[in-house]
C-alpha positions as CSV (number, residue, x, y, z in Angstrom):
1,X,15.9,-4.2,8.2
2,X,16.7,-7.4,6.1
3,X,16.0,-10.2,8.4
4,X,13.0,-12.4,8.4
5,X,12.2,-11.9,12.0
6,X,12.9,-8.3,11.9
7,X,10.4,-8.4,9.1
8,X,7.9,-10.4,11.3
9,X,8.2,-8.6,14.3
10,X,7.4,-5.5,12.6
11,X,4.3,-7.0,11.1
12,X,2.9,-8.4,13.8
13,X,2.1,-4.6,15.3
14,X,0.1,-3.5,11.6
15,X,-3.6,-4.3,11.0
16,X,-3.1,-5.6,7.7
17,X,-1.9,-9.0,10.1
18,X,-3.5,-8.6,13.7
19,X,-5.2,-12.0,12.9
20,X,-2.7,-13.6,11.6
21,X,-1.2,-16.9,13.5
22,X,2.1,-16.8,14.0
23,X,2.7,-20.1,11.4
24,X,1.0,-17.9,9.0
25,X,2.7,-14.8,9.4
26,X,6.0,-17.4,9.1
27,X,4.8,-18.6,5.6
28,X,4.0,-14.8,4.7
29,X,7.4,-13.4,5.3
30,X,9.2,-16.6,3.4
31,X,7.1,-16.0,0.1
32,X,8.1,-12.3,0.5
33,X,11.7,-10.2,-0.4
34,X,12.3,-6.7,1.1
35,X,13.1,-4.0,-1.7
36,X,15.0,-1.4,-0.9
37,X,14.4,2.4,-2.4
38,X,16.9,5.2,-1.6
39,X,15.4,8.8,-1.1
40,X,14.5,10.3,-4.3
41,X,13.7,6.6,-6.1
42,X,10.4,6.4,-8.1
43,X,8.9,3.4,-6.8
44,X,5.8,2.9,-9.1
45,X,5.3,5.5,-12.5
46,X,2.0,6.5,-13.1
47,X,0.4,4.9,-16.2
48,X,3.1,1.9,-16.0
49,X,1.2,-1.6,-15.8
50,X,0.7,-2.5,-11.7
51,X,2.0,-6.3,-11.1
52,X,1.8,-5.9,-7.9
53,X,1.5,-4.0,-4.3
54,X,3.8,-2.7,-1.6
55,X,3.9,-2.5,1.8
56,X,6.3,0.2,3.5
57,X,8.5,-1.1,6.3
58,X,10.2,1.6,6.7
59,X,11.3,5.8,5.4
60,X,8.3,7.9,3.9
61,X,6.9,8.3,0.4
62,X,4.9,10.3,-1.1
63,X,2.1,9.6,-4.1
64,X,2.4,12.4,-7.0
65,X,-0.5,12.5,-9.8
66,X,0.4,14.3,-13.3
67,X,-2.2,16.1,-15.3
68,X,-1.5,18.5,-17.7
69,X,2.2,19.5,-17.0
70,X,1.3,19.9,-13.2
71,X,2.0,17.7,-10.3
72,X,-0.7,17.1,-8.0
73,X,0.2,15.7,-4.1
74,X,-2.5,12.8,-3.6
75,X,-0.8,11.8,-0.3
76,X,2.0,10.8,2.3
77,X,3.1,7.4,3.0
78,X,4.8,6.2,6.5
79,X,5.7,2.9,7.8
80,X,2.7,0.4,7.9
81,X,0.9,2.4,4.8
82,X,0.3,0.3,1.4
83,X,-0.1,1.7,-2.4
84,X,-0.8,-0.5,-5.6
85,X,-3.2,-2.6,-4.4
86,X,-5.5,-2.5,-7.0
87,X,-2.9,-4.6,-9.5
88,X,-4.1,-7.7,-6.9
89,X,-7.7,-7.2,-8.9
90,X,-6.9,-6.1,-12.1
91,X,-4.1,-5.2,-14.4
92,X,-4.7,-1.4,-15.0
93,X,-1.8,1.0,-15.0
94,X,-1.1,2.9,-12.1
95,X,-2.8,6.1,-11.3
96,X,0.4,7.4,-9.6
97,X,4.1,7.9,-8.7
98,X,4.6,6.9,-5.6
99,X,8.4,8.3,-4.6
100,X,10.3,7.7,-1.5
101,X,11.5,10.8,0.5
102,X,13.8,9.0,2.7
103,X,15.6,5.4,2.6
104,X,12.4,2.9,2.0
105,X,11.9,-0.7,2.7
106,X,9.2,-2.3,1.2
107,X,7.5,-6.0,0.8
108,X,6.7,-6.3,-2.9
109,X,3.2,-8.2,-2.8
110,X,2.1,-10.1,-6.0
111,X,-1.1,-12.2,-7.0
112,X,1.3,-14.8,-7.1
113,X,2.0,-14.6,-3.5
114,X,-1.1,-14.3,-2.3
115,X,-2.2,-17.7,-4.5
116,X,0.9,-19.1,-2.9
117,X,-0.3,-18.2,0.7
118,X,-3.5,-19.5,0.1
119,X,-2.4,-22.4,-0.7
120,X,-0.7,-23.5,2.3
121,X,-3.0,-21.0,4.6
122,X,-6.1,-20.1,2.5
123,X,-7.1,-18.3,5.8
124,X,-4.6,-15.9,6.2
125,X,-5.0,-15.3,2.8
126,X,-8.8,-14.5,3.5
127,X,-7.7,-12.6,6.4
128,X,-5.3,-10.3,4.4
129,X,-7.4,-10.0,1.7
130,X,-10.4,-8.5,4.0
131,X,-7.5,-7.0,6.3
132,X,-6.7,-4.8,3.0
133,X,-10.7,-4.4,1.8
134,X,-11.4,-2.9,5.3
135,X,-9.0,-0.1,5.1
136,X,-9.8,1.1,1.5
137,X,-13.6,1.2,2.5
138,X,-12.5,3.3,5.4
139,X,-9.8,5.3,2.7
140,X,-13.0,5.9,0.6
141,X,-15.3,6.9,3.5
142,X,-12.7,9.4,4.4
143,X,-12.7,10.5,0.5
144,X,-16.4,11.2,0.3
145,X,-16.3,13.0,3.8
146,X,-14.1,15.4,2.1
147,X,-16.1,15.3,-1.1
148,X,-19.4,16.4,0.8
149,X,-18.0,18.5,3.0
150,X,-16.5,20.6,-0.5
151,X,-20.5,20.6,-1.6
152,X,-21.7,22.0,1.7
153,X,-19.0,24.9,2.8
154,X,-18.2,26.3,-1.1
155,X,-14.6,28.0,-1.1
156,X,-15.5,31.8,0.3
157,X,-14.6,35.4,-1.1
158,X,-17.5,35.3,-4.2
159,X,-20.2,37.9,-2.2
């Protein structure tokens, strides 16, 4: 995928732009390049200063943490997921690797683009901005479910 209206179409169908018009969706796409990673690419390196996020278009990736000589697997990325989005709020290193597994293409999403947007469209930029908020509150419901639910049934086999 390497056109712009391949690129649109396939946006159009993800939640991060269900609100979008279709004049700003256009506007997106054209501040925006594809990057391509073949299978086995790191995409981001943990503790490497984020600039930026991506979106995956297409392939799978998955997000690796090291600690100590061991790799931990955080989790798996398909079409339509996003990593790095906390480089839009701060400039912190990242936290992770994030590697592709197959062929990837991504949309490399920088401050700069989202000034850009909002420039032209400062209400898609809202929209994106709350598209993206929405679904880390949801990732970090998910992540204290898990957390309680580790309090309340403690691994078995110590009786």
């Amino acid at each position: 995928m390497s056109t712009s209206s391949e690129i649109r179409e396939k946006l159009k169908r993800q939640s991060l732009f269900m609100e979008f018009t279709n004049d700003e969706l256009d506007e997106f796409v054209d501040l925006l390049d594809p990057v391509h990673a073949a299978a086995g690419d790191t995409i981001v390196k943990q503790d490497e200063k984020g600039d930026c996020m991506y979106l995956l278009l297409e392939g799978t990736a998955r997000v690796v943490h090291h600690k100590d000589g061991h790799d931990i697997y955080m989790a798996a990325l398909n079409a339509g997921d996003f990593f790095g989005e906390l480089a839009l709020v701060d400039d912190g290193l990242r936290s992770a690797d994030v590697q592709a597994l197959t062929p990837c293409t991504l949309l490399k999403i920088t401050q700069a683009v989202i000034a850009a947007l909002a420039g032209v469209y400062p209400s898609a930029a809202f929209k994106f901005l709350i598209a993206v908020g929405r679904i880390l509150v949801n990732r970090l419901r998910q992540t204290n479910q898990r957390f309680v639910d580790t309090l309340l049934f403690p691994v078995q086999g110590g009786d």
